[in-house]
C-alpha positions, 0 to 999 in steps of 0.5 A: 146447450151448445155444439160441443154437447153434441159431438160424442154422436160424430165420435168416430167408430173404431173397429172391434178388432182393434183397441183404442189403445193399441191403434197406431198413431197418424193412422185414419179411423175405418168409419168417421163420422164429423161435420163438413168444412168448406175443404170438403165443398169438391168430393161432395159435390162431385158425388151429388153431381154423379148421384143425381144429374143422371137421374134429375138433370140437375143438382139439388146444391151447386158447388157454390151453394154447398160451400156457401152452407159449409161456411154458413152452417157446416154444423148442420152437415153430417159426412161418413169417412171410410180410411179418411175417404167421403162415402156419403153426407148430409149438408142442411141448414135452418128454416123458419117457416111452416113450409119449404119456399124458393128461398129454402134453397138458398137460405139459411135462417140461423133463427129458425127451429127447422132443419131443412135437409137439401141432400143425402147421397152416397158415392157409387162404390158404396151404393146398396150397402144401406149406407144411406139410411145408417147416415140418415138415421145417425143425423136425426139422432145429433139433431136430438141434442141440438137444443133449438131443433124442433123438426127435420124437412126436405122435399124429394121426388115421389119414388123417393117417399118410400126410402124416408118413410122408412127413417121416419119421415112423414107426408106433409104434402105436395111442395110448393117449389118446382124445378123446370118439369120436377115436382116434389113431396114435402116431408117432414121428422118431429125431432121436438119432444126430446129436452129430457135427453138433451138436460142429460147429455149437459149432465153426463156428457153422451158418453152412456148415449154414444155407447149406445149410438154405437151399438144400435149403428152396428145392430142397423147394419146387421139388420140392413145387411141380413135384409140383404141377403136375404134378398139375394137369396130369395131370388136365387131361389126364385131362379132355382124354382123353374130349374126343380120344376123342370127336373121334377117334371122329367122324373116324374115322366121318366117314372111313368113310362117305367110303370106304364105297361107295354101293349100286348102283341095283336 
């Protein structure tokens, strides 16, 4: 199957309050998602740059690395679009090997069934609304309809694990590749076992699975966004507590001192 069988998973998302027919023209979608092109190589590397050098030190792609990958194989990058603007992206690129070496970094291997994945980051504005797993989630769901993709790689620092284990990912072991005093975790997303729906979306198109895609995006932001508040809500409760505590206390000893009976005059 070829690329195009796969696009309906970068199909823009239109917003419900607004039909198809009805949106103005030259207007830009409220959320797209579409593969990167070597016009977008400066947003993204300016917000991998402010995403990970004042955490790491260092980049995971360089300027001229990303734009080598965008030429190379930007079918492989994934970008999330709010009113024409990059929020957060995905850029990876083929591997042929069991495990990640140096030349993972820097290479793309177009022979190969692994999807080495070198980045996900999301602009600062955009931070802590759960867009990073959404775009994950979307990714792995497109590397399903590519018919050569057997599985999802990538190596990340150990605080890190967590965040993918929550996509799916799972330990395959310490990474062999260092960077300066930086060690990683390699892990690892089985994508084989999917020809089925592939067979259909060279069948029917995508258009029942790009509805669905749809749905199943907006019920993972609604489940990402009631997770969140009720976060907040626990630690406003959690602030709460101490305040009713100490009210319940001066009431219950403003009680006692009413009961307590007065000493009798000697």
């Amino acid at each position: 199957m070829s690329l195009v069988g796969a696009l309906p998973f970068l199909k823009p998302r239109l917003s419900p309050s607004v039909s198809p027919g009805r949106q103005r023209r030259h207007t830009l979608p409220a959320s797209e998602f579409r593969p990167l092109n070597t016009q977008d190589a400066i947003s993204v590397f300016e917000i991998e740059k402010e995403a990970f050098i004042s955490v790491s030190g260092d980049c995971p792609l360089h300027l001229d690395e990303v734009r080598h990958f965008l030429t190379l194989c930007p079918e492989l990058s994934m970008g999330w679009f709010e009113e024409g603007r990059l929020v957060a992206f995905i850029i990876g690129s083929q591997w042929d090997q069991d495990r990640l070496t140096l030349d993972a970094l820097t290479l793309h291997k177009p022979k190969g069934s692994t999807v080495h994945i070198h980045v996900l980051a999301v602009h600062r504005t955009f931070r802590q609304q759960g867009k990073g797993p959404i775009l994950m989630w979307r990714y792995l769901q497109y590397l399903r309809c590519l018919p050569y993709v057997r599985r999802a790689v990538l190596m990340c620092e150990d605080f890190l694990v967590p965040f993918y284990q929550k996509s799916g990912f799972k330990v395959q072991g310490r990474c062999s590749i260092t960077v300066a005093s930086l060690t990683f975790t390699e892990m690892q997303y089985p994508v084989r076992g999917h020809a089925l729906m592939r067979r259909n979306s060279e069948a029917i198109g995508f258009p029942q699975n790009v509805l669905l895609l749809e749905e199943q995006t907006q019920r993972l932001e609604s489940v990402l966004l009631l997770e969140e508040q009720t976060q907040r809500l626990e630690s406003v409760l959690l602030l709460e507590e101490p305040i009713q505590r100490s009210e319940s206390a001066l009431l219950l000893e403003e009680q006692t001192q009413r009961t307590e009976p007065e000493p009798a005059d000697v």
